[in-house]
C-alpha positions in Angstrom: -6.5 25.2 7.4 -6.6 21.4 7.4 -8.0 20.2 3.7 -11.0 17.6 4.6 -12.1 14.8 2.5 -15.1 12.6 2.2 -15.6 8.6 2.2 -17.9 7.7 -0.7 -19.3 4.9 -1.7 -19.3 5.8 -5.6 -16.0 7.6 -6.9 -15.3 9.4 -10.0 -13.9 6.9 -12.8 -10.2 7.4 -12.9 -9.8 9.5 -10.1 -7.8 8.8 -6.6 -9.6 6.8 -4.1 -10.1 8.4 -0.6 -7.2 6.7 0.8 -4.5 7.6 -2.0 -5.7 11.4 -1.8 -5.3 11.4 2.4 -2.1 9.5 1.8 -0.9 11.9 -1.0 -1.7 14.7 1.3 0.3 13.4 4.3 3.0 12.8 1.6 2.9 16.3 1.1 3.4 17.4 4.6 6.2 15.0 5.1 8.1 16.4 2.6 7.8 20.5 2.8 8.8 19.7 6.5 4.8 20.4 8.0 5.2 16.7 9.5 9.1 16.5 10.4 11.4 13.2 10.9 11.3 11.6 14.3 7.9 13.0 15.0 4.9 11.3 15.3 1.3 11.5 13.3 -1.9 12.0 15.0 -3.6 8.8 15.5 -6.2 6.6 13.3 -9.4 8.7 15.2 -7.2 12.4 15.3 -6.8 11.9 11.5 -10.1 10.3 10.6 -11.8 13.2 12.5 -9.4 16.0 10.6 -10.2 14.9 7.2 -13.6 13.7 7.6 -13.0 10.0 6.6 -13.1 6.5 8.2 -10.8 4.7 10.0 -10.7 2.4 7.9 -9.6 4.7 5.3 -6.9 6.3 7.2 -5.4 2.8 7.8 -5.1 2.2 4.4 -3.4 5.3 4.0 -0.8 4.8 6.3 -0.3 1.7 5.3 0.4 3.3 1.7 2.9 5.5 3.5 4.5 2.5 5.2 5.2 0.8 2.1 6.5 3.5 0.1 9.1 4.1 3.3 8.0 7.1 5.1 6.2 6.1 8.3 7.2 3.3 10.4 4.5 2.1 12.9 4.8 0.5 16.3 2.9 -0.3 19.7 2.4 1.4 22.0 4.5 4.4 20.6 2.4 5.1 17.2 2.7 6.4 13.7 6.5 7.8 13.0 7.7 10.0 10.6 10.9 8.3 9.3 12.0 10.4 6.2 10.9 13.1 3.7 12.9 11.3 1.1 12.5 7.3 1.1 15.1 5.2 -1.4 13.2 2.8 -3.2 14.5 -0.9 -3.1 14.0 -3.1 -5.9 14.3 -6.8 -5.6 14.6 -8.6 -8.8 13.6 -12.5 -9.8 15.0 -14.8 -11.9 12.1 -16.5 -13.4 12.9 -15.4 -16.9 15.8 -13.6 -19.6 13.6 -10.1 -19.3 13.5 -10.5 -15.4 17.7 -10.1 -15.8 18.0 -7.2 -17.3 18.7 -4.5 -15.4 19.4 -0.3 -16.5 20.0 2.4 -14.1 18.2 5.8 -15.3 20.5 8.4 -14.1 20.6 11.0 -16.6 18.4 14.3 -16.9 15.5 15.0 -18.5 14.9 17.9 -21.4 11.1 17.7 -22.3 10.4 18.8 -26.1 6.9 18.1 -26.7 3.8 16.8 -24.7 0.4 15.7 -26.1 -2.1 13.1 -25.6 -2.1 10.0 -27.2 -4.1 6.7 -27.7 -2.5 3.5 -28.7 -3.1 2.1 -32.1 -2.2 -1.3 -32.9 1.3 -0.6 -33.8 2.2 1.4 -31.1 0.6 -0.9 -28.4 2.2 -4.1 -30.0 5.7 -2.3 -29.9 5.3 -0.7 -25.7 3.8 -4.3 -24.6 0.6 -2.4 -23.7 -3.8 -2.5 -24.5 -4.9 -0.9 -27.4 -6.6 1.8 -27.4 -5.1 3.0 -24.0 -5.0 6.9 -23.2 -1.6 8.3 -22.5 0.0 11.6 -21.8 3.2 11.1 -24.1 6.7 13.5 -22.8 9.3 13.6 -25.8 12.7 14.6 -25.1 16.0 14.0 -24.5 18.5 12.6 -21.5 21.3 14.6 -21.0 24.2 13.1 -18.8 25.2 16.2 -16.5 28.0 14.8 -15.7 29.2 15.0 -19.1 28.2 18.1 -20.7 25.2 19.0 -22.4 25.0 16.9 -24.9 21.9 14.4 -25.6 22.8 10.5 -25.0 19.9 9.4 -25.8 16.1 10.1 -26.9 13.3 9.2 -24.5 9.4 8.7 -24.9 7.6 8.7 -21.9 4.1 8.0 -21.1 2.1 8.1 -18.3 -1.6 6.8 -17.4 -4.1 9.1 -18.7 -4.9 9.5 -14.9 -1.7 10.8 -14.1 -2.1 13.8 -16.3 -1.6 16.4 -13.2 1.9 15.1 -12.8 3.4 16.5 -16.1 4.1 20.2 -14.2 6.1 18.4 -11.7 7.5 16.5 -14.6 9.0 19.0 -16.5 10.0 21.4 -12.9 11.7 18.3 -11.4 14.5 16.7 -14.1 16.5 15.2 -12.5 14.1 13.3 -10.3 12.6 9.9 -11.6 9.1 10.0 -12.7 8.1 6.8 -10.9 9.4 8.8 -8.2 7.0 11.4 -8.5 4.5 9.2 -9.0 5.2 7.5 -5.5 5.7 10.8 -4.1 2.6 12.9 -5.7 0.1 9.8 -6.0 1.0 7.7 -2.6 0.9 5.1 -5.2 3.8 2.5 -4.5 5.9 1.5 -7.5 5.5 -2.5 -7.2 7.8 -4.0 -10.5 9.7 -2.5 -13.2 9.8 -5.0 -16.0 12.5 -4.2 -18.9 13.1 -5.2 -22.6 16.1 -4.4 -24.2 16.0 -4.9 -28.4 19.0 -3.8 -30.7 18.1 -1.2 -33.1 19.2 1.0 -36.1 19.9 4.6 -35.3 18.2 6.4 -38.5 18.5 10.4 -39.5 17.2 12.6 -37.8 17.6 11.0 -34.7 21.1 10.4 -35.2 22.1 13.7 -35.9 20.9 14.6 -32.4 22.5 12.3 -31.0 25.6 12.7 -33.0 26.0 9.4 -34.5 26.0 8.1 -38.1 23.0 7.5 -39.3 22.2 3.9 -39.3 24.4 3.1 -36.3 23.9 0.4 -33.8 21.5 1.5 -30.8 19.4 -0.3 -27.8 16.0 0.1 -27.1 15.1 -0.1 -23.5 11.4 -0.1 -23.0 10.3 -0.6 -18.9 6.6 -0.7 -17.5 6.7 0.5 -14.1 3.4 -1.3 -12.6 1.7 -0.3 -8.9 0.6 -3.7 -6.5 -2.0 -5.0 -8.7 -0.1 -5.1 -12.1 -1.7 -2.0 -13.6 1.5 0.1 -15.9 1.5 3.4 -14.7 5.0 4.5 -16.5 6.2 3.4 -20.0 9.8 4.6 -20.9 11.0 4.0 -24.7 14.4 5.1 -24.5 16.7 4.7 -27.5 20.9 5.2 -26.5 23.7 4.6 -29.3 25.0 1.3 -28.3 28.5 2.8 -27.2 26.5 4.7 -24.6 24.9 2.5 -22.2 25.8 -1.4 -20.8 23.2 -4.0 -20.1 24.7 -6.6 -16.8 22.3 -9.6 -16.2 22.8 -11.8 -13.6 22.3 -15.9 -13.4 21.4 -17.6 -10.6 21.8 -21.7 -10.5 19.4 -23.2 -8.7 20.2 -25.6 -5.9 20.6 -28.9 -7.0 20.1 -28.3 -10.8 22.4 -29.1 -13.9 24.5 -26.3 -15.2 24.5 -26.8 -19.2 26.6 -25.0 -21.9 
């Protein structure tokens, strides 16, 4: 049975737009293998009429698809399924320090607590983000599977209030990347990932988790994981002992310009 949806002028606040629920949908059949690689789509009219929408909202969902790496499109051949699991390609800028920093998240998940929250001042000063905000907050820890069991670090996570529907797939998928599932779940393309790193004082109990002395050196990494037009979708606090994660920048001179030490 082919799900249908609806174009509407007026839409629920906070919730998907026509095209981000099609595209989420097609998402979907990509990956449980309903749509397979090297096939094609149906075209604009065969999906418009299927799900009761416009053209015009079908294009913008395929061009959602395109973005995030799923779907290539050409002439005179049409819509092409190109894989049920797109890598996600970062490019970074140089403009400023916090545009250097750079920390890959490869370690799994182990979700203690979830709850809502809303930003106070304190809270929002420290994550870079508005006050008064609403957040679904994930506590845990990472675990580095490679090495055991044991925690390396403590991680808060929050995501957009809107997102709230994501935290099932959040706890069932832990080693998969919650901007990931984002992209994946939501159609929603993960456009920057900005990153501050701050040094920091491991205090009790925190470092008997992590199995440090209390008042041991840590980092703070804090990202913002923003969609095309800026809004943060995904904040990560994570706090690692400073012996347990590495920071690598990387400087660029630009042509024709002084280099001064």
């Amino acid at each position: 049975m082919t799900a249908t949806l609806k174009d509407s002028k007026t839409d629920t606040p906070g919730a998907p737009t026509r095209y981000a629920e099609l595209a989420s949908m097609l998402v979907k059949d990509i990956v449980e293998g309903r749509r397979v690689v090297g096939s094609l789509l149906p075209t604009e009219h065969e999906l418009a009429e299927q799900h009761g929408v416009s053209r015009h909202t079908v294009r913008a969902s395929l061009r959602m698809l395109q973005d995030l790496g799923y779907i290539s499109r050409k002439k005179a051949v049409g819509t092409i399924v190109e894989t049920a699991n797109p890598n996600a390609a970062y490019t970074q800028s140089f403009g400023t320090a916090e545009d250097l920093v750079r920390v890959a998240a490869t370690e799994v998940r182990a979700i203690d607590d979830v709850r809502d929250v809303t930003l106070d001042r304190a809270l929002a000063r420290r994550l870079e983000a508005p006050v008064g905000s609403a957040w679904v907050l994930l506590s845990g820890t990472r675990v580095d599977a490679r090495k055991g069991s044991t925690p390396v670090a403590q991680a808060d996570i929050y995501i957009d209030a809107s997102l709230a529907g994501l935290v099932e797939a959040i706890r069932s998928h832990p080693q998969t990347l919650v901007s990931a599932l984002i992209e994946r779940e939501r159609a929603t393309a993960i456009a920057e990932i900005r990153q501050v790193v701050t040094a920091t004082l491991i205090e009790a109990p925190l470092a008997a988790q992590l199995g440090v002395p209390a008042g041991s050196a840590g980092l703070r990494l804090i990202r913002h994981y923003k969609d095309g037009s800026g809004k943060i979708l995904e904040i990560t606090d994570t706090i690692y002992p400073a012996d347990r994660v590495s920071v690598a920048f990387q400087l660029k001179r630009s042509r024709g310009a002084a280099l001064g030490l």
